[in-house]
Structure formats: C-alpha cells, structure tokens
C-alpha positions in Angstrom: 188.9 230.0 -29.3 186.7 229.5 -26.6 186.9 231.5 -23.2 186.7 229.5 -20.0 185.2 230.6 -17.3 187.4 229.9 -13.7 185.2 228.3 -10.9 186.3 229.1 -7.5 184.8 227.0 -4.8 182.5 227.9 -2.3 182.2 226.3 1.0 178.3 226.2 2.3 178.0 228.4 5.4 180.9 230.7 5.3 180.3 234.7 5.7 180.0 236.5 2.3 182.4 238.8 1.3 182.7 242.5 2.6 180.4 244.8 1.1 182.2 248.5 0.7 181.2 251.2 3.1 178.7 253.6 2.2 181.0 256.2 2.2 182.8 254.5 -0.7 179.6 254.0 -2.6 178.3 257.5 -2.4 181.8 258.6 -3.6 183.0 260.6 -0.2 186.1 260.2 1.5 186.4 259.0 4.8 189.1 261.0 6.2 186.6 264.0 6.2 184.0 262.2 8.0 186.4 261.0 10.3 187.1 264.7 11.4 183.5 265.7 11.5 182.7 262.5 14.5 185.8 263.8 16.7 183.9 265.5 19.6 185.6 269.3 20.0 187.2 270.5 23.1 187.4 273.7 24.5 191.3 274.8 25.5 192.1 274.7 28.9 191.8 278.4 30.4 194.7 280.3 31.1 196.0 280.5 34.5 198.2 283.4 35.8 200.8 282.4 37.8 200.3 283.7 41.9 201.1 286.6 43.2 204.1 286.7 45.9 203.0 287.3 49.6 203.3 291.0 49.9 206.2 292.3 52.6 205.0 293.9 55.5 206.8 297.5 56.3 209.1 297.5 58.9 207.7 301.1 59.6 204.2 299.7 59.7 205.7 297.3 62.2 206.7 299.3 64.4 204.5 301.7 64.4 201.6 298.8 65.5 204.1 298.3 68.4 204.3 301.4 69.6 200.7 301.8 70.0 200.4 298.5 71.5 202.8 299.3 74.1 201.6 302.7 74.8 198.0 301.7 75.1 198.9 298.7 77.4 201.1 301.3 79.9 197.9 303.5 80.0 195.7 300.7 81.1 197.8 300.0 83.5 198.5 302.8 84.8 194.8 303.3 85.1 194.0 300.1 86.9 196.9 301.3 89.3 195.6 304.5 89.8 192.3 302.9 90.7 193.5 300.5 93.1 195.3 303.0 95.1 192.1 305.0 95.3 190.2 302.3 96.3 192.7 301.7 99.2 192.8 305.4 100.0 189.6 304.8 100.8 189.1 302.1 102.8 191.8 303.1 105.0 190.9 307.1 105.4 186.8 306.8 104.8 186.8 310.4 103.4 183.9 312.6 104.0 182.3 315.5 102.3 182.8 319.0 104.3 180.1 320.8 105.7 179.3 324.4 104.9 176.4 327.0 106.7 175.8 330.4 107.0 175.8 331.5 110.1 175.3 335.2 109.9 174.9 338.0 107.1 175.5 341.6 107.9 174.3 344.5 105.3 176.7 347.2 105.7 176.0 349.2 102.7 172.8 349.0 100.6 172.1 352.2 98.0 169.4 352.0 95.2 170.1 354.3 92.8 166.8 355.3 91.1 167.7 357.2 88.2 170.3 354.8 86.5 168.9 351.6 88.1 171.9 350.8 90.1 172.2 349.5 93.5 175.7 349.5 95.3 176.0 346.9 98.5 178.4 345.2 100.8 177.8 342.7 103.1 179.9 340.7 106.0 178.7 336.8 105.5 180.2 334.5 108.3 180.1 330.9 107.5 180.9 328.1 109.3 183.1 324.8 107.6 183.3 322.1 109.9 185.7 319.3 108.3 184.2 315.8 109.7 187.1 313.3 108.5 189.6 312.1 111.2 192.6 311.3 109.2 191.9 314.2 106.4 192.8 317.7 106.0 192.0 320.2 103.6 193.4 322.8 102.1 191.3 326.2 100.7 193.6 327.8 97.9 191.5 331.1 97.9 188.9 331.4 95.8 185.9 333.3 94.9 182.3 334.4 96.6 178.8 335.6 95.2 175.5 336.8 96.6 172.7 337.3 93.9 168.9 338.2 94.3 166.8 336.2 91.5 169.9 335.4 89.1 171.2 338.7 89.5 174.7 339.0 90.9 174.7 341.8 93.4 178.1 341.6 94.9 181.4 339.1 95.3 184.2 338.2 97.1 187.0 336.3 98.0 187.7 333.2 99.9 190.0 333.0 102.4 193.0 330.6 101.7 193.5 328.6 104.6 194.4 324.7 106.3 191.5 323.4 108.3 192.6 319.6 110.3 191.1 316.8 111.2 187.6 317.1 112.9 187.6 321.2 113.0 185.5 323.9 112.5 186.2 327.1 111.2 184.5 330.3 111.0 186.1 332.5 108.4 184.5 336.0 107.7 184.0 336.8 103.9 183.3 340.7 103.1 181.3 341.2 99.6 180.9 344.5 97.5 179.6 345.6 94.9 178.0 347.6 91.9 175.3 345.8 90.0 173.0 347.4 87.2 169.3 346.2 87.8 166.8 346.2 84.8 163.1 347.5 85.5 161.7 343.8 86.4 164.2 342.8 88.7 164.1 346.2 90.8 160.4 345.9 90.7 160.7 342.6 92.5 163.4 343.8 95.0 161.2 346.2 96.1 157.9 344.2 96.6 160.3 341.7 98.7 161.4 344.1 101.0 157.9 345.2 101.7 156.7 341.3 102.4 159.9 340.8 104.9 161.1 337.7 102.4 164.0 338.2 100.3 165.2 335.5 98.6 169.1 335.2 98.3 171.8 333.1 96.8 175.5 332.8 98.1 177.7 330.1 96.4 181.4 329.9 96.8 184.1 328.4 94.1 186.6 327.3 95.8 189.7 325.2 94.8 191.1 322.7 97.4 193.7 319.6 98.2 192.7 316.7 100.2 195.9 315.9 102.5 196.0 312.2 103.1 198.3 311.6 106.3 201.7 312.7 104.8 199.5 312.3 101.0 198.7 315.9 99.5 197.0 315.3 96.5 196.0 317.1 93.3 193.6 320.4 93.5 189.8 319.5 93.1 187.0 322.4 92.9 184.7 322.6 96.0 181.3 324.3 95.3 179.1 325.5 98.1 175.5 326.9 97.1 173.6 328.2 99.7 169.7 329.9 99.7 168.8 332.1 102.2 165.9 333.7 102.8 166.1 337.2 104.6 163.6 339.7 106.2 165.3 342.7 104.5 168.3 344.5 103.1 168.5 347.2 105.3 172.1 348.9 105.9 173.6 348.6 109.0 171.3 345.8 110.5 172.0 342.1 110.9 169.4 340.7 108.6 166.9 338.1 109.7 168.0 334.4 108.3 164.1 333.0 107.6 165.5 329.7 105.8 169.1 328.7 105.4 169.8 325.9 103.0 173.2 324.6 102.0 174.8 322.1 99.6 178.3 320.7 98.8 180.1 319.2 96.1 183.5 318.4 95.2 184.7 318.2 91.6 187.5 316.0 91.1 
C-alpha cells in the first residue's frame, strides 16, 4: 500500500516558522541562564535604631545656676562699688598728703670697733600737712626706719593720731637702735663723715583710713620715703639737712 504524503498549504509572504533558541540547540536549560543575567544587589546596610536624648541632671542644673547667679551678684556688686567711688570723688576731690623732714637730732651715736657695731638714736621731726578740705585721715600707728646705704641703723614708731581738713601736724618720732655693720659698709660710713655728706634714708609704714564727711572707710597703707643728705652723725648736734627729698604713696 502506498504512503501519501499530506500537503499543507503555504500562503506566499507569511513569516516562517520559529526557529528554537540556541539554548535549546546547544542542550542548556534556560532557567540557569536566566539566573546568571539577573543583575546582583547588595543588601541594604543595617541601621541601628537612635539613641534617646540623654537627661540632663538636676544636680548639674543647679549647680550651673548657682554659679550664674553668684557671678552675676559679684559683677554687680563691683560695678556698684565703682560707681560710688567715682562719685566719692567728684564730690570730695581727694588729695595725696604731704610729708617733710623738718629736723633730725643725733642724740646717741657709738661705733663700736671691735665687734663692728654701732648703737644710735635719733629725734626726727616731720611735718604732714593734709591738703584735702572735706578729708580726714586717720594714722593707726605704725612703724619708722633710718638706714645708711641699705643698712638699717635704727626704727621707730609712728604716732597714731587724727589730722582734719587742711592741717598740719608736726609729730616728733624718736629712733634707736643696735645695728651690726660688715667691714665695707663701716668703711664707707667713715669716709662720709670725713667729706660732710652722709647719705640717709628714713621711710615710714604707716596704716591709715580716709574719713569721708561722716564716711570712714577701710585701712590703706601710706608709705613715705624720704633721702636726706647730712653733714655728719655727730651726737648731741642737730645735723645739717644738705638735700631733703620726699615721696608719698598710698596703697589701697
């Protein structure tokens, strides 16, 4: 029996079939390929979840306000302080006292050669004159030097007393003492004496209150300094002032 061949018609200018991919030609399978043309992504980083705002101590707190306040009532007390110095004076116009020496007295002057020791005392009068109308001033004491070269040769004290407004006082101070010299310093003593031109240094210590009207304020230190220059150091002789140079300050 013969075998007939079917004929399937064919219409001219229609697409030909579909050829199989390669894939299927070459025998792979095309799920794996698929998987190799996915791009890869990295995984998202982990993020940590933020921290809670951290609680400020109450302590701390305070603490911070304390300071605050205590540095804000020194400030102002400070500006206060300066304003009512600054009216103090504009109103008063305060004045810095006046010292001199007027007169220096040697009653006792011995020079021991053997141990290098001199023993003295002298009677300085010195005059303060206080130039301030509406200020007094108070002396509280205080102490007195004389000293030839650097070397203190005697001391004394200051009288306490109240001087007013435009007055002069002439207080009397007495000095003593007992003063080791080394072999330079006597040496130079001597050749002094023997030109007429010793040089000596009184300066005075001396704490004091300015009084404002009815206003008595804090103590302040007054130095005086005072070089003299003397013919001599003769006992028993008022000495000779040559030169006579003095300077105040006040130390608040």
């Amino acid at each position: 029996m013969a075998d007939y061949h079917r004929i399937h018609p064919v219409t001219v200018g229609s697409p030909p079939p579909p050829s199989a991919p390669p894939d299927q030609a070459s025998g792979k399978k095309s799920g794996r390929h698929d998987e190799q043309q996915l791009p890869v992504t990295a995984p998202a980083p982990y993020a940590p979840a933020p921290l809670p705002p951290p609680r400020r101590s109450r302590r701390r707190s305070r603490c911070c306000r304390c300071v605050c306040w205590t540095l804000l009532a020194v400030a102002v007390l400070a500006v206060a302080l300066g304003a009512t110095a600054g009216i103090l004076y504009l109103v008063f116009r305060p004045k810095i006292p006046n010292f001199h020496v007027d007169r220096l007295t040697v009653t006792r002057f011995d020079v021991n050669t053997t141990s290098m020791t001199v023993s003295d005392a002298f009677d300085v009068d010195v005059t303060a004159t206080n130039p301030n109308r509406r200020i007094g001033i108070y002396y509280d004491g205080g102490e007195v030097t004389a000293s030839f070269n650097g070397t203190e040769l005697c001391s004394g004290a200051f009288p306490a007393m109240y001087q007013g407004h435009r007055t002069t006082v002439r207080p009397r101070i007495s000095l003593a003492g007992e003063t080791r010299l080394d072999s330079a310093v006597a040496g130079q003593l001597v050749q002094q004496q023997q030109a007429g031109f010793v040089p000596l240094t009184v300066r005075a210590r001396v704490p004091i209150r300015i009084k404002f009207g009815a206003i008595k304020l804090w103590k302040m230190t007054g130095k005086a300094n005072c070089n003299l220059v003397v013919d001599s150091l003769q006992a028993g002789t008022q000495l000779r002032i040559r030169s006579n140079s003095c300077s105040f300050k006040l130390k608040i």
